[in-house]
Each structure stands twice: as structure tokens, then as C-alpha cells.
C-alpha positions in Angstrom: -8.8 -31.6 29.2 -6.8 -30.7 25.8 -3.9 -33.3 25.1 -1.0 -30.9 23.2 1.8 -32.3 21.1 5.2 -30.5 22.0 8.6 -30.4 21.1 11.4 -30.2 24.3 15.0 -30.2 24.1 17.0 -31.6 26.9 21.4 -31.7 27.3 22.6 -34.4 29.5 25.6 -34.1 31.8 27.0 -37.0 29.5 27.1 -34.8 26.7 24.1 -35.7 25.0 21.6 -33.3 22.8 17.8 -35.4 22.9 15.1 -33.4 21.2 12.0 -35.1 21.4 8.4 -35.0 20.8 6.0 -35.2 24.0 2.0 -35.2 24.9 1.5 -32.6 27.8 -2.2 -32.1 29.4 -2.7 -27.9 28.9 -3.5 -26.2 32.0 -6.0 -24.6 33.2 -6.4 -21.0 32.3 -6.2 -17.8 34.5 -8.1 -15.0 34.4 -5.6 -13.2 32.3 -4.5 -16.0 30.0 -5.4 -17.1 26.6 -5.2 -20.6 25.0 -3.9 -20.1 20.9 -3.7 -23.3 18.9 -0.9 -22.8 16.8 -0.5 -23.2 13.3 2.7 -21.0 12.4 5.6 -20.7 14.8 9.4 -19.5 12.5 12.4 -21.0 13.2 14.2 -18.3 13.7 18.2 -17.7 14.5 17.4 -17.0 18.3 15.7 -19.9 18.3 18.9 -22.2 17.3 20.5 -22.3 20.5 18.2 -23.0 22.9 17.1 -25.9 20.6 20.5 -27.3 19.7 23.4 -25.7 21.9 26.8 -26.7 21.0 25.2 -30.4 19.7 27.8 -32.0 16.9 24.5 -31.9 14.6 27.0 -33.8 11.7 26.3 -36.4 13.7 22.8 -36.3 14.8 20.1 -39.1 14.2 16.2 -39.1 14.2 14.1 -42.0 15.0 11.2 -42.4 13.4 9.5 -44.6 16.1 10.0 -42.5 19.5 10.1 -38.7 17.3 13.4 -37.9 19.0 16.4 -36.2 17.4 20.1 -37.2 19.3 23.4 -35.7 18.6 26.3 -35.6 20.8 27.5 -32.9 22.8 31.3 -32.5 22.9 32.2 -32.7 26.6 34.5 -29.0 26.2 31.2 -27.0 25.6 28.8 -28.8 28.2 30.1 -25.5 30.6 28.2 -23.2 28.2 25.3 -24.6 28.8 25.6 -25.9 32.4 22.3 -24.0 33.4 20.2 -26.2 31.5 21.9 -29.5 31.8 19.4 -32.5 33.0 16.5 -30.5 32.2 13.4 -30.9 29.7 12.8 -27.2 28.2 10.1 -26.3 25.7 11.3 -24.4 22.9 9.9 -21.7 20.3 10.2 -18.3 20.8 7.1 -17.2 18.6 4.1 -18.2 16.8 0.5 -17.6 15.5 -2.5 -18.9 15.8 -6.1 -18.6 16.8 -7.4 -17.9 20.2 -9.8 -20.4 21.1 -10.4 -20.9 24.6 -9.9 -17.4 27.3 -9.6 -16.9 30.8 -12.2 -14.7 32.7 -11.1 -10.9 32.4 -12.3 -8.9 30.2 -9.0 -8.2 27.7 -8.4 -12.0 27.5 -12.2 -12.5 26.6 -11.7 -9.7 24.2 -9.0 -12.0 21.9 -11.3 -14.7 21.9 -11.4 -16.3 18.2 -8.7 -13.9 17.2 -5.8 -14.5 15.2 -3.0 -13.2 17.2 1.3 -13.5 17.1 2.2 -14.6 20.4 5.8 -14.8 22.4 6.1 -17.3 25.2 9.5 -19.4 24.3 7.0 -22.8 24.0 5.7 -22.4 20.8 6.2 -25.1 19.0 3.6 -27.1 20.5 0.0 -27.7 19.2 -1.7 -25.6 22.2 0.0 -22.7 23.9 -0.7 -20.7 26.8 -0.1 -17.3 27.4 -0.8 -14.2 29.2 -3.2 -11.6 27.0 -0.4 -9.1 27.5 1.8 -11.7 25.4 0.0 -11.2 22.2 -0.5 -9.3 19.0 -4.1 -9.1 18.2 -4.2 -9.2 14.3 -7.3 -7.9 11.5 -9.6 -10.9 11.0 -8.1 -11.0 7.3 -4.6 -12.0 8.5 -3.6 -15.3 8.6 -1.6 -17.5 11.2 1.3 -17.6 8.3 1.5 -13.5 8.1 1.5 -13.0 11.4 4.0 -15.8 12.8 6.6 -13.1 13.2 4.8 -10.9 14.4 7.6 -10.1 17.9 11.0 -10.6 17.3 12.1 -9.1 14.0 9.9 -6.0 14.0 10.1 -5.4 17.2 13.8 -5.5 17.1 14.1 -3.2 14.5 11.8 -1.2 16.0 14.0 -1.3 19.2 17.0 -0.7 16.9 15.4 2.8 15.7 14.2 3.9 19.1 17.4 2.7 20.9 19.3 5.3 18.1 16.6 8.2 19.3 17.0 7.3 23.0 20.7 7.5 22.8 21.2 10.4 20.6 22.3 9.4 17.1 20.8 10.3 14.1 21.7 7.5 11.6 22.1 4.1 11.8 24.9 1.0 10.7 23.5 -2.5 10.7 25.2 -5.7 9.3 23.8 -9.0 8.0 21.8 -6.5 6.4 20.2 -8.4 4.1 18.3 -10.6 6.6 14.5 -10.5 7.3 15.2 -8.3 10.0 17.3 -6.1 8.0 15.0 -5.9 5.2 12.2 -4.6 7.8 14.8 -2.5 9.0 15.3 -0.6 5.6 11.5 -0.1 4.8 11.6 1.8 8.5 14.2 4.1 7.6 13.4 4.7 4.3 9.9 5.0 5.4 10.7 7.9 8.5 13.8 9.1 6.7 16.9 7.9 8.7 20.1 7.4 7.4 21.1 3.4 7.0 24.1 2.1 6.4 24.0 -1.5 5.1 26.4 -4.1 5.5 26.3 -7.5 3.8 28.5 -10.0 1.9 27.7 -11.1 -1.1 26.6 -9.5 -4.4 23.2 -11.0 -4.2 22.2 -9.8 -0.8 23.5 -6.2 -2.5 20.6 -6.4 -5.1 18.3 -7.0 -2.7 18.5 -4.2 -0.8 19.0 -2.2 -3.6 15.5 -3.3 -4.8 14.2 -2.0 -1.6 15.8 1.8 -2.2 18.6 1.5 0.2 21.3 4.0 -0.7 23.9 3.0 1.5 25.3 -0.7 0.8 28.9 -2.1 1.7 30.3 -5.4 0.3 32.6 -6.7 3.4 34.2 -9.1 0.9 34.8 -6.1 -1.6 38.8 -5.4 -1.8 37.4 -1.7 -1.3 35.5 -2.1 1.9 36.9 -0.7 4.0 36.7 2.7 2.0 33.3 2.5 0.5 32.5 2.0 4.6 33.9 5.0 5.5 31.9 7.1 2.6 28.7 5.9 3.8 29.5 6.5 7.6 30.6 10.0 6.2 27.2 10.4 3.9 25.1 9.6 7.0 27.3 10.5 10.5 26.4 7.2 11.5 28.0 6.6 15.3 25.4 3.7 16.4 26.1 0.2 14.6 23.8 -3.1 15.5 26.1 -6.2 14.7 24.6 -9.6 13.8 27.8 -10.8 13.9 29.8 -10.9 16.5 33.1 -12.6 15.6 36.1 -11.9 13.6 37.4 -8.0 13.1 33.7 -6.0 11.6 32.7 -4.4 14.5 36.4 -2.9 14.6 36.4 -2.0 10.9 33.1 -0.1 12.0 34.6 2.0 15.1 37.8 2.7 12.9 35.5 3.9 9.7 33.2 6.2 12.2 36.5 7.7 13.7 38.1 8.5 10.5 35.1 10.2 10.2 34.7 12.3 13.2 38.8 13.3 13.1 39.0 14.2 9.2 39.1 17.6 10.0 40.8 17.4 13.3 43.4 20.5 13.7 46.6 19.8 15.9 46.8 17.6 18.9 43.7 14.7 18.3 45.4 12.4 21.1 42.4 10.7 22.2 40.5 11.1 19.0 37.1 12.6 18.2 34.8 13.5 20.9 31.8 12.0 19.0 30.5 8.7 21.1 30.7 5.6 18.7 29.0 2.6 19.9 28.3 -0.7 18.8 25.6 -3.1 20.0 26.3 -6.9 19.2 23.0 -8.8 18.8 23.3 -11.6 17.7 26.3 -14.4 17.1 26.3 -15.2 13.5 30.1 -15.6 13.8 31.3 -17.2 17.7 35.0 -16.9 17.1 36.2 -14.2 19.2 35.7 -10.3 18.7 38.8 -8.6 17.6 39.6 -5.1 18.8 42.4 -3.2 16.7 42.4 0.1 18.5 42.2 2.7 16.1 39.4 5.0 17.2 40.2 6.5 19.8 38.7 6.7 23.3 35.5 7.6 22.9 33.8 4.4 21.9 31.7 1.4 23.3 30.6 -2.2 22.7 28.3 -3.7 24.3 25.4 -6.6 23.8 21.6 -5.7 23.1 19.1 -7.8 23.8 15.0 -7.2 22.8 13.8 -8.4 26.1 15.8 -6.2 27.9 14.7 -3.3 25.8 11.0 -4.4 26.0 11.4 -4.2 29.9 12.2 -0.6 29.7 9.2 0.5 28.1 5.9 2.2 29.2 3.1 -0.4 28.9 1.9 2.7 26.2 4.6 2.1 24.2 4.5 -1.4 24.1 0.9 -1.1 23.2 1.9 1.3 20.5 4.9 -0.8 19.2 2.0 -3.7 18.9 -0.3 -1.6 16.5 2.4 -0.6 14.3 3.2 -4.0 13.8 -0.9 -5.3 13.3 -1.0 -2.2 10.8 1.7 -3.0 9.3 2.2 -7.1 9.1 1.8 -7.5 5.5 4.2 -4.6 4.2 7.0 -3.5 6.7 6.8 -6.3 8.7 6.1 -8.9 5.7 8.0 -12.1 6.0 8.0 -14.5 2.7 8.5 -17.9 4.5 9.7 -20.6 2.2 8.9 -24.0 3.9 6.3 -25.0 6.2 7.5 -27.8 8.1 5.6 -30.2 10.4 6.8 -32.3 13.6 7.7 -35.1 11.3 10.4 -32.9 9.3 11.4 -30.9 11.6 13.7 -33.3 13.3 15.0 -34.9 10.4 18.7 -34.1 10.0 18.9 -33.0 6.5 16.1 -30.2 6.8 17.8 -29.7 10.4 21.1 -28.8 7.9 18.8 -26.8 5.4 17.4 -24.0 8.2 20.6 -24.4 10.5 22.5 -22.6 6.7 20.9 -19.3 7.8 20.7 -18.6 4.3 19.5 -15.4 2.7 15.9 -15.4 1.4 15.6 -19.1 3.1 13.1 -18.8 6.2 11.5 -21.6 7.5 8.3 -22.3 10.1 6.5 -24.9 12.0 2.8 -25.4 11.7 2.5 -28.1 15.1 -1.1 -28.6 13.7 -0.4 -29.4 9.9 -2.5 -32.9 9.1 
């Protein structure tokens, strides 16, 4: 039986974060299931949380000797985690690797010696197992590296863009859009012709997309903001906005910008504003102060959260199939990711590069390869 090394986070009652480095036997495989040994899994921002929580991380240590990371937990968050306190969890979201063992059916059997991207949430472990239906089967010239993200950025983007169909808009707003996601997100637009408007912060993150053709950018530090928003939303009709986000008064800037645009050539009583749904979809928590609302749009308007799994789960298994070949076809140019550090179990848990991928920043992205030598 296979020995695999694994990373597991655990948050005590006490109000200790332990993350820690463990040998676990690998089970035996079903029928349906594939074993991948790993040798690229990202560290991605939806994989901070479950790894850390609300953990001081100023304060962590790592011990060389017993491969554990501590930090405290203050005791005013440990109710915003108090599903997973006392528990051992495995952690990664998703990977790449190489299929090398496969259960009896047929379509597991068929990824055998493959390179494929998987999503399972215990990826960063030497040996992972996981339904066929879980991975992305990859050309035999793709590497582990190319294909690491191979689920949750394109497919989000690809959600974004279908979500927009589904719902009926026909352009699109996204902010922190300069991110790896966001950059995927541009190349599909461009690429099929929708309308994007970008929103970022810094002069930099502007160049970048510029680079990539986007015509639509907005500067949220910019003193004119707030109009250069309301020009793009009224260049494209954007009424659908995807916030990375969260915090702080953006996603109200957006709604206000989108009904300035809708009412502009509103004639007599506009009580209730323009009749043109606006919605915003937070996705992500980028900022966790709290969401500020000045209501100046209306009442035709929603927020609301979006989540990939949830979208996945309404899909035809055809679709999802389809969705998986764009992103094999497409891995090294829409989907490209440029990863700047390969780590391995002994840096991962070492507080200064904890600081350098917890910075989130722009044209940084890191991975784990759990069988680097």
C-alpha cells in the first residue's frame, strides 16, 4: 500500500490554527476512481481560508522538527469557523498530475498514464484520489505545471460568461480585474466579442490589461472614477457585475453607475428608477469589512453571492464535458497561468513565504509540487 505525504489544517476550540504535515495510507480504488500523483497543486485565494481562517498569521511559527505551522486564533472569530473546530481537514482545492494507478471501469482505465487537472479539496498531498468525473484529461504534451489550474479560474470565467447568457445581459463588469482570473476573463470576451468592463487599482494592473486589448479599464483610485465608470457601463450596457471584492462601497459605485445609465434619458416621473435589472454577484472576499449600500439606483437591482460549485451543479453533464475541452484545448493560451514560485512542503509553511502568497499580489501566483525532491 502507497504511503502519501499530506498537508491538514486543524482550529482548536482554544483558539489555535496547527497546520501540519502527515503520512496517510491511500485507499483502495473504486471502479470509478483514479489515483494522480501530484506534482502541481496553486495556492490559490479560495484556498486561503480553509487553510488559515481567521489565524493571527503575524504571529505564526513553523517547526522544523514536527513540519507544523501554529498561529493563534483570536477567540472573537472562532464562531466563524465553528463548523470545523476540533477537526483535521485536508486542504487544496486543485492540482495536476499523472494518473498512475485506475479503478476498474472503463473511463477511469481510459486516464491511465494521463496528465490530468483534478478538483478534490485534498490536493496538496503526494497521492490523490478522485472520481474520473473529477478530472481534466490533458494532450500528452502538457505538463503538470500548465495544467495545475486547470478548474477554478477558467471555469469561473467561463461560469461568469454563461451566467451573463443564462440571465439575459449582454455585457459584462468585473473587478480585481487584473488577476489570473480576470486576465482569462478578457481573452474570452475579446475572443467571442462581449463587452468588458474592467476594474482595478493601480496603474500597473491598467497596462496589463491594456496589453491584452481590453477597451474598457477603470482606475477605482482615479479622482475621476466614478465618471470614467459610468462611460464604460454606457459604452457597453453593462447590468451584470462579478465582484472580487466584497467590502467597502464598489459594488454601490457599480449599481449607481449602471442606473445613471439606464435613467439618462428618463422623461418625467422616474420614482423607482429604470426598469433595466442590475445585479451584482460577489465572489469572492478580497475586502471583509462590511458591504456598503448607498441607495441610489433605484429598485430594480440585486446582490447576491456566486459560487462555482453551485453553478457547476446546475449543468448538464454535456456541458460540463464541453466546459472540460475548452479548457484541455485551450490550457496554454486562454487559460495560461505564468506561476512564479514552485514551493515544496518544506517552504510552504514557513511564515515568511506564508506572508509572500497571503499579499495576493498582481502577477505573483504561487504552487505546490508535494512531490518536488
Amino acid at each position: 500500500m502507497k504511503i502519501s505525504k499530506q498537508l491538514f489544517t486543524q482550529i482548536s476550540s482554544k483558539g489555535e490554527l496547527t497546520i501540519s504535515l502527515k503520512e496517510r495510507d491511500v485507499p483502495t480504488l473504486k471502479p470509478h476512481e483514479v489515483l494522480v500523483e501530484m506534482h502541481a497543486s496553486p495556492i490559490n485565494p479560495s484556498d486561503m481560508w480553509p487553510m488559515f481562517g481567521p489565524a493571527n498569521l503575524q504571529q505564526g511559527t513553523y517547526d522544523v522538527s514536527t513540519k507544523e505551522f501554529k498561529a493563534p486564533v483570536p477567540q472573537s472569530m472562532l464562531g466563524s469557523v465553528k463548523s470545523r473546530l476540533d477537526q483535521m481537514l485536508p486542504i487544496g482545492n486543485e492540482g495536476a498530475g499523472k494518473v498512475v494507478e485506475a479503478g476498474s471501469s472503463d473511463s477511469a482505465q481510459a486516464l491511465l498514464g494521463k496528465t490530468v487537472g483534478i478538483l478534490s479539496g485534498a490536493t496538496y498531498s503526494q497521492y490523490c484520489v478522485v472520481p474520473f468525473q473529477a478530472c481534466i484529461a490533458h494532450q500528452d504534451d502538457t505538463s503538470a505545471r500548465a495544467a495545475a489550474s486547470s478548474f477554478v479560474n477558467p471555469l469561473t470565467a467561463m461560469g461568469m460568461v454563461e451566467t451573463m447568457r443564462s440571465e439575459g445581459h449582454s455585457a459584462l463588469v468585473h473587478t480585481a480585474a487584473a488577476s489570473s482570473l480576470g486576465v482569462m476573463l478578457n481573452k474570452i470576451c475579446i475572443a467571442e466579442n462581449i463587452p468588458l468592463v474592467n476594474i482595478v487599482r493601480k496603474p500597473e494592473q491598467v497596462e496589463i490589461l491594456k496589453k491584452l486589448g481590453a477597451k474598457h479599464i477603470c482606475n477605482s483610485t482615479s479622482d475621476s472614477f466614478q465618471k470614467d465608470l459610468y462611460e464604460a457601463i454606457d459604452a457597453t450596457g453593462a447590468t451584470l457585475a462579478f465582484d472580487a471584492i466584497g467590502g467597502g462601497e464598489l459594488v454601490s459605485h457599480i449599481l449607481t453607475a449602471m442606473e445613471r445609465v439606464g435613467s439618462k434619458d428618463a422623461k418625467g416621473f422616474n420614482t423607482y428608477g429604470s426598469a433595466d435589472n442590475k445585479q451584482v454577484y460577489i465572489y469572492g472576499g478580497l475586502d471583509f469589512s462590511p458591504t456598503i449600500l448607498n441607495r441610489a439606483y433605484g429598485m430594480t437591482w440585486g446582490i447576491g453571492g456566486w459560487l462555482l460549485m453551485q453553478f457547476l451543479g446546475k449543468q448538464t453533464p454535456e456541458k460540463i464535458t464541453k466546459l472540460h475541452h475548452k479548457v484541455a484545448n485551450e490550457i496554454n493560451t486562454t487559460f495560461a497561468i505564468d506561476f512564479t514560485e514552485e514551493l515544496t512542503f518544506d517552504q510552504v509553511l514557513q511564515p515568511e513565504v506564508i506572508q509572500k502568497y497571503m499579499a495576493k499580489k498582481t502577477g505573483e501566483k504561487f504552487f505546490l509540487n508535494p512531490n518536488a525532491k
